[in-house]
VOKOL-548350 format. One record per residue: residue number from 1; residue in three letters; y, x, z of N, C-alpha, C in turn. Coordinates in steps of 0.05 Angstrom, whole numbers, plus 5000, padded with zeros to 4 digits. Atoms other than C-alpha are relative to their C-alpha. Example, Ala and Ser with C-alpha at 12.3 -4.5 7.8 and 13.67 -1.06 7.14 Angstrom:
2
@k = 1 r = Ala n.y = 4976 n.x = 5018 n.z = 5000 ca.y = 4910 ca.x = 5246 ca.z = 5156 c.y = 5024 c.x = 5018 c.z = 5000 $
@k = 2 r = Ser n.y = 4976 n.x = 4984 n.z = 4999 ca.y = 4979 ca.x = 5273 ca.z = 5143 c.y = 5022 c.x = 4985 c.z = 5014 $
END
This chain:
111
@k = 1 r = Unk n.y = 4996 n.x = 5029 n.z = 4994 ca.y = 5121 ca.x = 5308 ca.z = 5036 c.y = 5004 c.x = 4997 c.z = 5030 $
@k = 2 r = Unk n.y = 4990 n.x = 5004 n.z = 4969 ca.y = 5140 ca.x = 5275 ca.z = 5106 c.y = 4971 c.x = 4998 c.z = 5015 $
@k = 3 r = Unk n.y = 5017 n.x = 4998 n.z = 4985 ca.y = 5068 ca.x = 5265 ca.z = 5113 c.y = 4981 c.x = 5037 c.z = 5014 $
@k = 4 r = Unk n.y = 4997 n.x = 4965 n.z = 4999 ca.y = 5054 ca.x = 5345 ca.z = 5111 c.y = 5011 c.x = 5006 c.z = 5018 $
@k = 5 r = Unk n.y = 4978 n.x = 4984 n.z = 5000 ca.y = 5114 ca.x = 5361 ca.z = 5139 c.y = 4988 c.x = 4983 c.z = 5042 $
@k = 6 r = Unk n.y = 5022 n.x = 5007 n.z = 4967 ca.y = 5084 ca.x = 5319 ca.z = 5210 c.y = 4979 c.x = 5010 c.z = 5011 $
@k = 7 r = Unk n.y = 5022 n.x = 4979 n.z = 4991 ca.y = 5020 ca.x = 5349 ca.z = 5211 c.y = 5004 c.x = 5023 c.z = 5010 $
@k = 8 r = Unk n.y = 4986 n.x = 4980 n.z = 4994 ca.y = 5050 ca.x = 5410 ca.z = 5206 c.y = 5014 c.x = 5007 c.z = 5034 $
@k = 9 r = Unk n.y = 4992 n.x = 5012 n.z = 4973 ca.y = 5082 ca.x = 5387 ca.z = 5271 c.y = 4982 c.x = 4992 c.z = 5028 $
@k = 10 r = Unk n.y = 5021 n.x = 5006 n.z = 4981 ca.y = 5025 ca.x = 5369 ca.z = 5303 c.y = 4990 c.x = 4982 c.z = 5005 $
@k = 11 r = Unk n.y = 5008 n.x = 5026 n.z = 4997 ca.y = 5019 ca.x = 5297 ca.z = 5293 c.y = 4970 c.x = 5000 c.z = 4981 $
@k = 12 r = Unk n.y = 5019 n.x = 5005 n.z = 5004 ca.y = 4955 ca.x = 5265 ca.z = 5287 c.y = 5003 c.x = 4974 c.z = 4978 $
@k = 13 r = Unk n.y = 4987 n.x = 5029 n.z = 5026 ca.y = 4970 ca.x = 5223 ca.z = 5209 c.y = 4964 c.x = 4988 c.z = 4986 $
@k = 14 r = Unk n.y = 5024 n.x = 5019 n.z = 5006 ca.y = 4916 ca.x = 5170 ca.z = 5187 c.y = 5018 c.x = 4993 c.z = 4975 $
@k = 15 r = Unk n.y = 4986 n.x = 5000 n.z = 5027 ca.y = 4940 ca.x = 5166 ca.z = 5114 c.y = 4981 c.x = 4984 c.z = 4988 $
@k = 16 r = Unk n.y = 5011 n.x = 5023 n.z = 5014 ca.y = 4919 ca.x = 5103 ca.z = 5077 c.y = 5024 c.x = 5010 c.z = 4966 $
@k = 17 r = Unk n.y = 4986 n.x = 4986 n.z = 5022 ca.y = 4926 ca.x = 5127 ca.z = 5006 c.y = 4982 c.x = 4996 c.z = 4977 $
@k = 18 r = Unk n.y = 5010 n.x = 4996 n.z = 5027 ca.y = 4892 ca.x = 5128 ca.z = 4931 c.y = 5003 c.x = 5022 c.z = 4996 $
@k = 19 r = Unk n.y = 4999 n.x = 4966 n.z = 5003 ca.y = 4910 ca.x = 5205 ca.z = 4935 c.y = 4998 c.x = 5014 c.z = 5018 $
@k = 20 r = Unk n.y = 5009 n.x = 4976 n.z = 4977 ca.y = 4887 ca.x = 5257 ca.z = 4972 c.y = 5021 c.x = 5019 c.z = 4994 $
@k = 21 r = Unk n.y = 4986 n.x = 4982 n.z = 5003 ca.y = 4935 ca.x = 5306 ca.z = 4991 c.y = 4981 c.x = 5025 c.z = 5004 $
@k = 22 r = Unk n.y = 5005 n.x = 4984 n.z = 5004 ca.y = 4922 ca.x = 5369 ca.z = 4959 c.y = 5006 c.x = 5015 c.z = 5025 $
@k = 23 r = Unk n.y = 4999 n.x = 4973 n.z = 4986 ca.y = 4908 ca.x = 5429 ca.z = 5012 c.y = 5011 c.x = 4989 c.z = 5028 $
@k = 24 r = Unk n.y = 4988 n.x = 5015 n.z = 4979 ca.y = 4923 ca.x = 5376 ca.z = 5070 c.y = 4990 c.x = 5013 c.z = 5027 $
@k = 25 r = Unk n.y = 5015 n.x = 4983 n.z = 4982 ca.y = 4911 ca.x = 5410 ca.z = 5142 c.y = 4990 c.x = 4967 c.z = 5012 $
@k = 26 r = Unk n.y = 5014 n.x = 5019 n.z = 4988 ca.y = 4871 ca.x = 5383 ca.z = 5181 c.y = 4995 c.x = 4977 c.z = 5016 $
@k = 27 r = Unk n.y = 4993 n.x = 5034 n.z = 4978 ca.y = 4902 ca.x = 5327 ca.z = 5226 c.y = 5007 c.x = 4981 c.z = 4985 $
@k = 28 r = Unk n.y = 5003 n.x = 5018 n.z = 5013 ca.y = 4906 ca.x = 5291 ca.z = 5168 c.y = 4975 c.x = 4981 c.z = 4982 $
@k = 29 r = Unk n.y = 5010 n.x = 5018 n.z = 5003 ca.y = 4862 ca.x = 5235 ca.z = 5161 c.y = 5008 c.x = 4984 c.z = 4974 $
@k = 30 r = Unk n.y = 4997 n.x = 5017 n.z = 5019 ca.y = 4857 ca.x = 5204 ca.z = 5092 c.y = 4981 c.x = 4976 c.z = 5000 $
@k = 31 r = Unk n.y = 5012 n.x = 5031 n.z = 4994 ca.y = 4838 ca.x = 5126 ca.z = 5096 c.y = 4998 c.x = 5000 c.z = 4958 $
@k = 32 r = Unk n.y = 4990 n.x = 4999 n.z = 5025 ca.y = 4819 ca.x = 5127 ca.z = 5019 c.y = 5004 c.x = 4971 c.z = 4991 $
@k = 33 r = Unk n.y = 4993 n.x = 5021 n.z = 5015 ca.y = 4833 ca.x = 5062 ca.z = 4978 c.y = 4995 c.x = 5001 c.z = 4971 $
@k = 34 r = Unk n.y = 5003 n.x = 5005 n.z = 5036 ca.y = 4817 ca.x = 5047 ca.z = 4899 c.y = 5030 c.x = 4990 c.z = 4996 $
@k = 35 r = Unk n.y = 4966 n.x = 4995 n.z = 5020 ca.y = 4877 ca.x = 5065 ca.z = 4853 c.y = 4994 c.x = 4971 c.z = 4980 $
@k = 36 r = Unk n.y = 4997 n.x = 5026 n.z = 5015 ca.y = 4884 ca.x = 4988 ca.z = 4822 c.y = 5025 c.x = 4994 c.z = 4989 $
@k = 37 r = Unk n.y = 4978 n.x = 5017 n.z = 5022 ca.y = 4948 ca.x = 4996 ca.z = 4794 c.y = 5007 c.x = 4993 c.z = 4977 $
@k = 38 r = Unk n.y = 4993 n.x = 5003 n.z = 5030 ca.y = 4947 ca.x = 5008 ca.z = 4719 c.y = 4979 c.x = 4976 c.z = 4999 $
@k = 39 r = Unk n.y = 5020 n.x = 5018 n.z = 5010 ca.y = 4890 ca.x = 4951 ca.z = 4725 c.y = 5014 c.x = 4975 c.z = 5016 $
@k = 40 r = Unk n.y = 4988 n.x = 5021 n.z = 4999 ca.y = 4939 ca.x = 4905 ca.z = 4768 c.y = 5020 c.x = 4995 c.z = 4974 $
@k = 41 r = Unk n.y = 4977 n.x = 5003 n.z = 5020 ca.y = 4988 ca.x = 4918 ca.z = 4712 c.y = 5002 c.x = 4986 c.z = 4976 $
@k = 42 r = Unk n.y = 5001 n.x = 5000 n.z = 5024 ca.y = 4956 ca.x = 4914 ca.z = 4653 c.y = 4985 c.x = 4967 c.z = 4994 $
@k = 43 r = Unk n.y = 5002 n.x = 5028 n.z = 5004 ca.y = 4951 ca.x = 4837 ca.z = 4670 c.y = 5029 c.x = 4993 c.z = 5003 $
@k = 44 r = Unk n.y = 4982 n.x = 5007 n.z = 5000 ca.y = 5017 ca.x = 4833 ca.z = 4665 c.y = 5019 c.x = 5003 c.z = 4974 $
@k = 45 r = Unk n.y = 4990 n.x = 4988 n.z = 5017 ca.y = 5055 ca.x = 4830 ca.z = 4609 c.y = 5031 c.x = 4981 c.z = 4990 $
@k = 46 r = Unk n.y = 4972 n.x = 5006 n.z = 5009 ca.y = 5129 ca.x = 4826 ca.z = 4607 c.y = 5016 c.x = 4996 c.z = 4977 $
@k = 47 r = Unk n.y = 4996 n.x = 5004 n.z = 5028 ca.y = 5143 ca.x = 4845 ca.z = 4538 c.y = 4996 c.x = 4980 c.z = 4993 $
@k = 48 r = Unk n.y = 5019 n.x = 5035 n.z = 5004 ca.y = 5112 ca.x = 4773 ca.z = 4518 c.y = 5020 c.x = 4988 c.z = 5006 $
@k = 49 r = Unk n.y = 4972 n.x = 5021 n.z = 4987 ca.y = 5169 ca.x = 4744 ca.z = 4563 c.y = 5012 c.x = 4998 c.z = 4980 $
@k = 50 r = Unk n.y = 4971 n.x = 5002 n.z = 5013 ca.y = 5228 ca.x = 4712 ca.z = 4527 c.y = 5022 c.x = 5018 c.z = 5017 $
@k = 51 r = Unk n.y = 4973 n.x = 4980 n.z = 4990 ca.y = 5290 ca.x = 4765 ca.z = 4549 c.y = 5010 c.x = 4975 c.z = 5018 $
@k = 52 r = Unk n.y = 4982 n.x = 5018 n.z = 4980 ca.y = 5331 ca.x = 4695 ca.z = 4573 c.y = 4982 c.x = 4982 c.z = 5018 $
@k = 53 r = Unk n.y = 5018 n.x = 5015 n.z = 4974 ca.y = 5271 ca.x = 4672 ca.z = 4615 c.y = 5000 c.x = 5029 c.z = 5020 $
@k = 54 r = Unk n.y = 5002 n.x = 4987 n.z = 4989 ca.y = 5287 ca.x = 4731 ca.z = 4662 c.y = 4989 c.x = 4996 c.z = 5033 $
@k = 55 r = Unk n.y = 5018 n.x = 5010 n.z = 4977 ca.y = 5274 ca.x = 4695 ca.z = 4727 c.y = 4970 c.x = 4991 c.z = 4997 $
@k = 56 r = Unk n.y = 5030 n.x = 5003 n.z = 5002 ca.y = 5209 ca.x = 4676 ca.z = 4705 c.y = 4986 c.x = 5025 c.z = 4995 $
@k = 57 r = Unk n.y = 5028 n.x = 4966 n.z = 4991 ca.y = 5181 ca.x = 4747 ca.z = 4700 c.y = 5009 c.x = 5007 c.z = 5020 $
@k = 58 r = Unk n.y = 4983 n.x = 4999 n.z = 4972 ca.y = 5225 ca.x = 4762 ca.z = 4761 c.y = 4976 c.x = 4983 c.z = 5020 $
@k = 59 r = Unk n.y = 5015 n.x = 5020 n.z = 4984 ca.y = 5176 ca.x = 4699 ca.z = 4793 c.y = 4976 c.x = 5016 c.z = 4989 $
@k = 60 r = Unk n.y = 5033 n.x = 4996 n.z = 5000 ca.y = 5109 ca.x = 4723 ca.z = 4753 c.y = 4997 c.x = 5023 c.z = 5019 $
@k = 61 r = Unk n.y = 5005 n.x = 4954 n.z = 4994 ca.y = 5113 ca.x = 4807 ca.z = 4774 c.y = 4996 c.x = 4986 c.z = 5026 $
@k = 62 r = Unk n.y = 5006 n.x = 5007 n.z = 4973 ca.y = 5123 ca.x = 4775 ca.z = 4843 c.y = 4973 c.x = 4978 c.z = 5011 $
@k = 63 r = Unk n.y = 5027 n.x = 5010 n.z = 4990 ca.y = 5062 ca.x = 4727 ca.z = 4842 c.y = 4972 c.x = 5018 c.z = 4997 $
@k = 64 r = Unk n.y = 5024 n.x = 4978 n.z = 5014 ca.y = 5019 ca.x = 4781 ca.z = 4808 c.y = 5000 c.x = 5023 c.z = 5026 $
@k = 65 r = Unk n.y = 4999 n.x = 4986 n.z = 4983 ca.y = 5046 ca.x = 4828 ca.z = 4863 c.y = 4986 c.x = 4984 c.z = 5030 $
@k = 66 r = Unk n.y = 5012 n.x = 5014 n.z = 4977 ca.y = 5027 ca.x = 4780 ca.z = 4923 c.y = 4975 c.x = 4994 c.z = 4991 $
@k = 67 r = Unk n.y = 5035 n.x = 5007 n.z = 5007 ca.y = 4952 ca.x = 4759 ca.z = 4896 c.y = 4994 c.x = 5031 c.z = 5004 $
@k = 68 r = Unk n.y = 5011 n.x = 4977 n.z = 5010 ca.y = 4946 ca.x = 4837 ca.z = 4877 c.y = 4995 c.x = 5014 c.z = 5036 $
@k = 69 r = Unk n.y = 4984 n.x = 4993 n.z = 4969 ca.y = 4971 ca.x = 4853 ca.z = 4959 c.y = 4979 c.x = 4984 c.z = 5017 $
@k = 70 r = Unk n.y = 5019 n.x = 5012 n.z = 4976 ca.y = 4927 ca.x = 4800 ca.z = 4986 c.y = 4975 c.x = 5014 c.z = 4995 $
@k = 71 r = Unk n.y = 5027 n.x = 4990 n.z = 5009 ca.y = 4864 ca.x = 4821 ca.z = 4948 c.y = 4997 c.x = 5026 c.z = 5014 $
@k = 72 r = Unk n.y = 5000 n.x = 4971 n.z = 4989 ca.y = 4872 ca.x = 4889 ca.z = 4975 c.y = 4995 c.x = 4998 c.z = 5038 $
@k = 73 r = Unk n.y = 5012 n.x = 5004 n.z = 4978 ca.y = 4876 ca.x = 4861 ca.z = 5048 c.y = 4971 c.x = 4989 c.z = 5007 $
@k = 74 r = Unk n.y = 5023 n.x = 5019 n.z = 5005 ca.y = 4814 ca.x = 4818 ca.z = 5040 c.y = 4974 c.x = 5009 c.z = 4989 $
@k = 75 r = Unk n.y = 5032 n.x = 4995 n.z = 5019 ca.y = 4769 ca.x = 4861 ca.z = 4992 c.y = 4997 c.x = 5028 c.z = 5011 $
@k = 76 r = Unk n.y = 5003 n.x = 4972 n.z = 4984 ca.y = 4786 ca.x = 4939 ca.z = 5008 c.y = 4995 c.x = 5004 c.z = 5030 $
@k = 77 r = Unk n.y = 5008 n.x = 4989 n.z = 4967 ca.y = 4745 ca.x = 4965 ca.z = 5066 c.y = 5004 c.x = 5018 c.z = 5011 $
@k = 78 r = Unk n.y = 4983 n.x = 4976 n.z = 4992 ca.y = 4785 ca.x = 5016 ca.z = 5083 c.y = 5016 c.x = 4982 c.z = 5023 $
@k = 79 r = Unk n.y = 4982 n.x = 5019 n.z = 4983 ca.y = 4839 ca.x = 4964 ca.z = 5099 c.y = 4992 c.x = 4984 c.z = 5020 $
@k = 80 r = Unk n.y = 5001 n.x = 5006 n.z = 4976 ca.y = 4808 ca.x = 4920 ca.z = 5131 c.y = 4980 c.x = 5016 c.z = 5026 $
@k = 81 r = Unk n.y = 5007 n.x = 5000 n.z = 4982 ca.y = 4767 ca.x = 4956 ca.z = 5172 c.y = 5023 c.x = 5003 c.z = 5018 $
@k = 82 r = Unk n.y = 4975 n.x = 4999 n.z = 4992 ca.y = 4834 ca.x = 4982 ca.z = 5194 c.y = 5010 c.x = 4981 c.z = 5013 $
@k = 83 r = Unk n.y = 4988 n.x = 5017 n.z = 4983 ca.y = 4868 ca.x = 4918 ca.z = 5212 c.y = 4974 c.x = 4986 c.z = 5011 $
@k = 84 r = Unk n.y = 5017 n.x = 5004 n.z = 4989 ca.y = 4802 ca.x = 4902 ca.z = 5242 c.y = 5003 c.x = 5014 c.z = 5029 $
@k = 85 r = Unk n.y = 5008 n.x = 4977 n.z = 4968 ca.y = 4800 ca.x = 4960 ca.z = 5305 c.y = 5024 c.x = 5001 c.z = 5012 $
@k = 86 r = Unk n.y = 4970 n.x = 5007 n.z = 4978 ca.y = 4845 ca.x = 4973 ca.z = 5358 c.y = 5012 c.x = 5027 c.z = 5002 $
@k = 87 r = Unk n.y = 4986 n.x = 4976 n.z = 4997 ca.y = 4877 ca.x = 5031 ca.z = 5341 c.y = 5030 c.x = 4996 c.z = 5014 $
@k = 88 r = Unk n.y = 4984 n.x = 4990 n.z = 4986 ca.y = 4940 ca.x = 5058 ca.z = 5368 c.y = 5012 c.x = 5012 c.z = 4989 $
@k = 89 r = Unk n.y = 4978 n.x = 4977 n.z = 5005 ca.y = 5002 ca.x = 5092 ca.z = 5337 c.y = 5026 c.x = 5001 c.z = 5016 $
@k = 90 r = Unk n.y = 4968 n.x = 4996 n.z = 4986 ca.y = 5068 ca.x = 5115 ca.z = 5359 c.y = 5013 c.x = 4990 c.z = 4970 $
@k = 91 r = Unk n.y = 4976 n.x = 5004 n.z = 5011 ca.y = 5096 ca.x = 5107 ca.z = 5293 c.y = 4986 c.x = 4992 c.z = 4965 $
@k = 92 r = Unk n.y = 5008 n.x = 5017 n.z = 5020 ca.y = 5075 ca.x = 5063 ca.z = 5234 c.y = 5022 c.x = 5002 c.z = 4974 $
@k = 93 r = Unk n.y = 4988 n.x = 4997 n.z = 5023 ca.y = 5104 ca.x = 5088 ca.z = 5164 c.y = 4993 c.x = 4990 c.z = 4977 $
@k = 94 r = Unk n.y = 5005 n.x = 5018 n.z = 5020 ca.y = 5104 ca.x = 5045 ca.z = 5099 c.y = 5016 c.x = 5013 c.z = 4978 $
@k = 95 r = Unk n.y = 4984 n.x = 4999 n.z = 5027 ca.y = 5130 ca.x = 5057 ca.z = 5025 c.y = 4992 c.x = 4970 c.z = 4994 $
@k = 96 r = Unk n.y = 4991 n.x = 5018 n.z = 5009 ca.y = 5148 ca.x = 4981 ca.z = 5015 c.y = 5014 c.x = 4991 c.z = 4970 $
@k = 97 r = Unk n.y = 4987 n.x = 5008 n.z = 5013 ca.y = 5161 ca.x = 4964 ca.z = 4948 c.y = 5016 c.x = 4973 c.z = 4990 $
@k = 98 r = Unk n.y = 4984 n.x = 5028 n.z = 5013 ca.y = 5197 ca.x = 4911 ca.z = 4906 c.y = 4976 c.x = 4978 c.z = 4999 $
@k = 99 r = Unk n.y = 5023 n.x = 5025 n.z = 5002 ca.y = 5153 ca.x = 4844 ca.z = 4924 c.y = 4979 c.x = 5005 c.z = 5012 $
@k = 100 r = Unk n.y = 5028 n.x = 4992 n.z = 4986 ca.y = 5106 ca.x = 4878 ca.z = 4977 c.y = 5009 c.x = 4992 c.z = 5026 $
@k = 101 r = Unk n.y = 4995 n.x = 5009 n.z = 4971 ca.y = 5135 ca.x = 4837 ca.z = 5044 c.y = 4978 c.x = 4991 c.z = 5014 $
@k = 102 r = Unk n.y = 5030 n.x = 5006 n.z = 4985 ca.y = 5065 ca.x = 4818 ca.z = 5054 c.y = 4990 c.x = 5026 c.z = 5015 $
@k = 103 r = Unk n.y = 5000 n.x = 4978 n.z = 5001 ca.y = 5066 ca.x = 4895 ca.z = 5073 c.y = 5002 c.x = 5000 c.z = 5036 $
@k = 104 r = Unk n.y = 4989 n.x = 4999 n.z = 4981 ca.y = 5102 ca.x = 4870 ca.z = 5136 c.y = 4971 c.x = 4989 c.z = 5026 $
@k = 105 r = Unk n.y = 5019 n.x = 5003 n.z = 5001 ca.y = 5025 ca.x = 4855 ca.z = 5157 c.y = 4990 c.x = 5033 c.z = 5025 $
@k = 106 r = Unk n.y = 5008 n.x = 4972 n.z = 4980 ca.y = 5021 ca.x = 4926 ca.z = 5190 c.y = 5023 c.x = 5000 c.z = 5014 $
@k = 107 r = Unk n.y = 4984 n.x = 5002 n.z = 4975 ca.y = 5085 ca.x = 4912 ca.z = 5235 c.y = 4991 c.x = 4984 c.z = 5027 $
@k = 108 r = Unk n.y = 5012 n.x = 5015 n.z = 4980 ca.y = 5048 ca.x = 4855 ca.z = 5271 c.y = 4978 c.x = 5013 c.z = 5006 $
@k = 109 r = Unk n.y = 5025 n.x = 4984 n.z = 4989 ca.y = 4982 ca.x = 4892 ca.z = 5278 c.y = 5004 c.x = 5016 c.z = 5014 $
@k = 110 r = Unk n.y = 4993 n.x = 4975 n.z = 4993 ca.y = 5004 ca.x = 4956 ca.z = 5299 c.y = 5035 c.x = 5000 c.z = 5027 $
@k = 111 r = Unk n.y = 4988 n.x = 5012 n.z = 4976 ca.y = 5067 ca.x = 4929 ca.z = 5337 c.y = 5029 c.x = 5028 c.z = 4992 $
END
């Protein structure tokens, strides 16, 4: 992975994650987090939708995604202690998915 593949390198990675990388050396820092996704999910239920109400699951996935996004800033103490302290990176990496712009949360902190 690219986060491996840095360490490896010599960078010092603070990895905010639900998985621990297997056999990770040592400059990697895992920030752990609770795996909530099959339990954000499984309040969701698309199938249910009508097929020609497609914008309206299009609108729910995305409100379910933003509540699910905030709760995580707000309740996980991982996170916030995180955007709490005054750390310092050179270089701030994200996997952004579909309906996670609230994401853009670690561009202003971190700069």
């Amino acid at each position: 992975t690219i986060i491996k593949e840095l360490a490896n390198r010599g960078h010092q990675i603070d990895y905010l994650t639900p998985y621990r990388i297997k056999d990770a050396p040592s400059n990697i820092k895992h920030l752990m987090v609770k795996d909530t996704f099959e339990e954000m999910l499984g309040s969701f239920h698309g199938e249910d939708q009508d097929p020609l109400l497609g914008l309206q699951v299009h609108l729910d996935f995305r409100r379910l995604m933003t509540k699910y996004m905030e709760f995580m800033f707000t309740e996980d103490p991982q996170i916030k202690e995180l955007l709490a302290s005054n750390e310092t990176y050179d270089v701030v990496l994200g996997e952004f998915n579909l309906h996670q712009e609230i994401n853009t949360v670690w561009i202003h902190k971190f700069n």
